[in-house]
C-alpha positions as CSV (number, residue, x, y, z in Angstrom):
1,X,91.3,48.8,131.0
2,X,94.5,49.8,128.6
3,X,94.6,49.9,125.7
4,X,96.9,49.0,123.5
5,X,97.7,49.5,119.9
6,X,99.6,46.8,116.8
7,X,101.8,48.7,114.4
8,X,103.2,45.4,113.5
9,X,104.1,45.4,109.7
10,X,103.5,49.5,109.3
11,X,106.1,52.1,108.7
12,X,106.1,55.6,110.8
13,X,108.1,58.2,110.4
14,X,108.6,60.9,113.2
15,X,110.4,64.5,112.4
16,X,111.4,66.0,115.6
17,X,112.4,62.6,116.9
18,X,115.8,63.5,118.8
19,X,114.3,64.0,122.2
20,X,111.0,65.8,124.3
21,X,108.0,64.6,122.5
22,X,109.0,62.9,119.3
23,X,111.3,60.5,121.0
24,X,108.8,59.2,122.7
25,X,106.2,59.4,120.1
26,X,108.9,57.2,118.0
27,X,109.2,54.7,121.3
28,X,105.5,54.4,121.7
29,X,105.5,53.8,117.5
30,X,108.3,51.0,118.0
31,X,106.6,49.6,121.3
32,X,103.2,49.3,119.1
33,X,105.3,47.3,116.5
34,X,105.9,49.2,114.0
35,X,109.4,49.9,112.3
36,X,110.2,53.8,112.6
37,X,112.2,56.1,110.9
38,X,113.4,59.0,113.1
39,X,114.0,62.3,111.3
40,X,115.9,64.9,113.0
41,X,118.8,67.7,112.7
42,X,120.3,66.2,116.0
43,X,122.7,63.6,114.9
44,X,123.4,62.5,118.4
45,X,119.7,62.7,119.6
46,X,118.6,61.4,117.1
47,X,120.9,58.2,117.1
48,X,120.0,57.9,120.8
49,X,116.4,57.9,120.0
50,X,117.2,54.8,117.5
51,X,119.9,52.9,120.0
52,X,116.9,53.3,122.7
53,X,114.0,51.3,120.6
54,X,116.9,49.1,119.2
55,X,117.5,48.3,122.8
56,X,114.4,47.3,123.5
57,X,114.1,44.9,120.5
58,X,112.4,47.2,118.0
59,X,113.4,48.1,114.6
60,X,114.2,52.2,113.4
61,X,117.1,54.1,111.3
62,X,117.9,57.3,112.1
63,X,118.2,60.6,108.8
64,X,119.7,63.2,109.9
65,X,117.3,66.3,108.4
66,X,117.4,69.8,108.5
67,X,112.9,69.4,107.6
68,X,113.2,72.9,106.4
69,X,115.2,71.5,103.6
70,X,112.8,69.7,100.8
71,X,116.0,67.3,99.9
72,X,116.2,66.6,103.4
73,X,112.7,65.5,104.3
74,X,112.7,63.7,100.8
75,X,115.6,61.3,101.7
76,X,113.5,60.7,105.1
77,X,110.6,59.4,103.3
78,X,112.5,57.6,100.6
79,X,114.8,55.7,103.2
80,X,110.9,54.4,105.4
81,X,109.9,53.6,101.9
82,X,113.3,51.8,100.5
83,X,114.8,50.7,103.8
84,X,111.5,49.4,105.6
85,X,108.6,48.9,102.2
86,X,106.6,51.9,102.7
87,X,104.9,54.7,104.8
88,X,102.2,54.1,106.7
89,X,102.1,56.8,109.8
90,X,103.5,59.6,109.8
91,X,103.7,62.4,112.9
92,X,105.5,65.5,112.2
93,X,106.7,66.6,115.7
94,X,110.0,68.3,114.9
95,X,109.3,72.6,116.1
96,X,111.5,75.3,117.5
97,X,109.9,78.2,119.9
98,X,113.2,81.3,120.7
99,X,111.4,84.1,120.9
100,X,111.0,86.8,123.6
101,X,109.9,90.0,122.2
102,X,107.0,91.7,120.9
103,X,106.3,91.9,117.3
104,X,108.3,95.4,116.3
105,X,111.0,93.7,118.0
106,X,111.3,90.4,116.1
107,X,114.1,90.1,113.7
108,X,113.1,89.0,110.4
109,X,115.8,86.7,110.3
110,X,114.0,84.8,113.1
111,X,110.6,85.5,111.8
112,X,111.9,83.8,108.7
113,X,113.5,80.8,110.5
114,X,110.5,80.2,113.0
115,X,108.5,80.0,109.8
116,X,110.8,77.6,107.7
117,X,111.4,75.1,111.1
118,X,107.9,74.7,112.1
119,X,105.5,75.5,109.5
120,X,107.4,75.3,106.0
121,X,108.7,71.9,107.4
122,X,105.0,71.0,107.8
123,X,104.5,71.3,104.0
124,X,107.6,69.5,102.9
125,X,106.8,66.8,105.1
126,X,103.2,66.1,104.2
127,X,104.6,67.0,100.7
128,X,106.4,64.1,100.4
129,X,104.9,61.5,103.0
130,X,101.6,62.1,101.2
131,X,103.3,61.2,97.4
132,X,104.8,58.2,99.1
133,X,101.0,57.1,100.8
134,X,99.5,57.7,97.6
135,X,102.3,55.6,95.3
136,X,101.5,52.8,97.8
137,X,97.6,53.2,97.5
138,X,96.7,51.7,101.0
139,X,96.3,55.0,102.7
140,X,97.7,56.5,105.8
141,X,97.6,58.5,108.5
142,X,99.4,61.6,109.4
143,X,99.6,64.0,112.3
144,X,101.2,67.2,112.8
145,X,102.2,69.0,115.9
146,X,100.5,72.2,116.4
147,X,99.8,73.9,119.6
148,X,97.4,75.8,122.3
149,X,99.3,79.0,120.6
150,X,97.1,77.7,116.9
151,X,94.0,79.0,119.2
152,X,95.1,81.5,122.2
153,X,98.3,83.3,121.4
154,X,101.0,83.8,124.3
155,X,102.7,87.2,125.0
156,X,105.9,87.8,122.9
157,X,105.5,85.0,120.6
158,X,104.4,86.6,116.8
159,X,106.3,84.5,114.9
160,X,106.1,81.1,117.0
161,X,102.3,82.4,117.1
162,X,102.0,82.8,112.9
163,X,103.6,79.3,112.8
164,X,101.4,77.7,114.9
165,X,98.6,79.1,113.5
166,X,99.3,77.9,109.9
167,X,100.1,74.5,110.8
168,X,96.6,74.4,111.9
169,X,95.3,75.7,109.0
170,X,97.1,73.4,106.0
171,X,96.0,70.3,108.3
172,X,92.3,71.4,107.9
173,X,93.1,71.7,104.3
174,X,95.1,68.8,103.4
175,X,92.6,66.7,105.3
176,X,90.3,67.7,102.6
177,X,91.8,67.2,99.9
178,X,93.0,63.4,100.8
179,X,90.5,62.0,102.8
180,X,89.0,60.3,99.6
181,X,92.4,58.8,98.7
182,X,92.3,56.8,102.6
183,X,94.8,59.2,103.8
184,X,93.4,60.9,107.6
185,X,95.2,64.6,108.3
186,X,94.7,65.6,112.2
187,X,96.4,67.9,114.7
188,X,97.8,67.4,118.2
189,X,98.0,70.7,119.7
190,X,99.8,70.2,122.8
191,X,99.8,72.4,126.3
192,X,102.3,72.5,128.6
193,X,104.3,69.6,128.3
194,X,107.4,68.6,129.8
195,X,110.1,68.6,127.4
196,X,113.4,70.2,127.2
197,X,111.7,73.3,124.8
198,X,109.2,74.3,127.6
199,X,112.4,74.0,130.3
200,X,114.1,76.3,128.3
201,X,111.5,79.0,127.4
202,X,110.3,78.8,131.3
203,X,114.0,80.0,132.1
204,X,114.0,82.5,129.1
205,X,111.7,84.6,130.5
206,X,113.0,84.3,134.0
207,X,110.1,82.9,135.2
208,X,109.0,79.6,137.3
209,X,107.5,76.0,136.8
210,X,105.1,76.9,139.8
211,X,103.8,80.3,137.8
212,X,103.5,78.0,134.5
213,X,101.6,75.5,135.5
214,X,99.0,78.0,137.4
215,X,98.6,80.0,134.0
216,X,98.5,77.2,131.5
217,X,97.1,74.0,133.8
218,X,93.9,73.2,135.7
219,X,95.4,70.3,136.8
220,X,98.1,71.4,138.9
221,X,101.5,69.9,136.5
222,X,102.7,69.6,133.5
223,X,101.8,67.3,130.7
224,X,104.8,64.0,129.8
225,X,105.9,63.9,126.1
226,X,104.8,59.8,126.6
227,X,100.8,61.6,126.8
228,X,101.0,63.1,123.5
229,X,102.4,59.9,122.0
230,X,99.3,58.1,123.2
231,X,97.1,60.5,122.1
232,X,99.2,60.3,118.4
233,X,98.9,56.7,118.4
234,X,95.5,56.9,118.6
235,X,95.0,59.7,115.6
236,X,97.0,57.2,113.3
237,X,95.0,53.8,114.8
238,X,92.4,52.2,113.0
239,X,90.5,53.3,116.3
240,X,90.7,56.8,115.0
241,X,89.0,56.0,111.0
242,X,86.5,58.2,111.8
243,X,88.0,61.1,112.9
244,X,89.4,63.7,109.9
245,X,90.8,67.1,109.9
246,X,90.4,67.5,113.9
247,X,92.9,69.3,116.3
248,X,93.0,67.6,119.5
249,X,94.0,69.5,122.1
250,X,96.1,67.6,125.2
251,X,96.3,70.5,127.7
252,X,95.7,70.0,130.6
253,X,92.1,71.5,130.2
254,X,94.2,75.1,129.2
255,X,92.0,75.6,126.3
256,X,88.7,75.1,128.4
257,X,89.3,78.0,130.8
């Protein structure tokens, strides 16, 4: 059986959307129907990302957005709300991971940045994609990239670590605090999945896709950026109505070991 879901007449957005996972969690959005905005600081990712659904007969606009930038993710939301009626899905995807080091180490300067790209971009981005569901008053649904590293840390990854960690933590929260309003918070926290990210910290630390997907598989590969679109379809379906505050982990069974 598949199984399929209709976006027709909703707005997503997608930060992160230039390539690896959010590109094709913006695809999968556009596939199901739905118009898209793609939100990224890649202007020519990002515009591929657009000309690719576009080309395949489906509607999105691409902001260029720096999302640790509150004007930036503002305009983002305001051009799915004035370009395309509203805001109805939102997945918050965008994330960077450079570190190598232990913790005495670690620059400030890229504790600080780590921090502002994947965490303080969570907050401006529900910030303003939660006003906007609200205004409307027919709810919505919004999920935000976490990770494996939100429950078992990796070595030489503090501040990627703290991130990931707190972007667990303000999805439990804000799930609270909107589920009355209609609005369903959830996490993805993905494992080892193949995306231009993972290729480059595998060759960071001089290591191998063999010795990767040993320690952090126990299915013998790596995860496709088009699985976690699935699986954040799903969180923003009606299928999903049930399902609040939860952090599903697609990992390759990582987490069970």
């Amino acid at each position: 059986m598949s199984i399929t879901y209709d976006f027709t007449g909703r707005v997503a957005l997608v930060t992160g959307g230039a390539g690896g996972m959010g590109r094709a969690i913006s695809a999968a959005f556009a596939a199901a129907g739905a118009s898209v905005v793609v939100a990224d600081l890649s202007t020519e990712g990002g515009k591929e990302t657009a000309a690719h659904i576009a080309d395949a007969g489906g509607r999105a606009e691409f902001v260029a957005a720096d999302v640790s930038q509150a004007a930036d993710v503002e305009r983002a939301v305001a051009v799915a709300v004035d370009q395309f009626g509203g805001l109805d899905a939102a997945v918050n995807a965008a994330a960077i991971e450079t570190e190598q080091g232990r913790l005495h180490e670690c620059d400030q300067a890229e504790f600080d940045r780590m921090i502002a790209v994947n965490l303080t971009s969570i907050f401006l981005s529900m910030k303003y994609e939660l006003a906007a569901m609200l205004a409307q008053g027919r709810g919505g649904a919004i999920v935000n990239v976490a990770s494996t590293s939100s429950y078992r840390p990796q070595p030489r990854q503090p501040a990627y670590t703290a991130s990931k960690f707190g972007v667990l933590g303000i999805t439990k929260q804000a799930a609270i605090d909107y589920a009355g309003d209609g609005i369903r918070i959830n996490a993805i926290c993905p494992g080892p999945i193949d995306t231009p990210m993972l290729r480059s910290a595998i060759a960071r630390r001089g290591g191998t896709e063999a010795d990767t997907i040993q320690r952090l598989s126990l299915i013998g590969r790596f995860g496709q950026p088009d699985e976690i679109a699935k699986a954040a379809l799903w969180l923003c379906s009606d299928d999903a109505s049930f399902t609040i505050g939860h952090a599903l982990a697609v990992d390759g069974g990582y987490l069970a070991r």
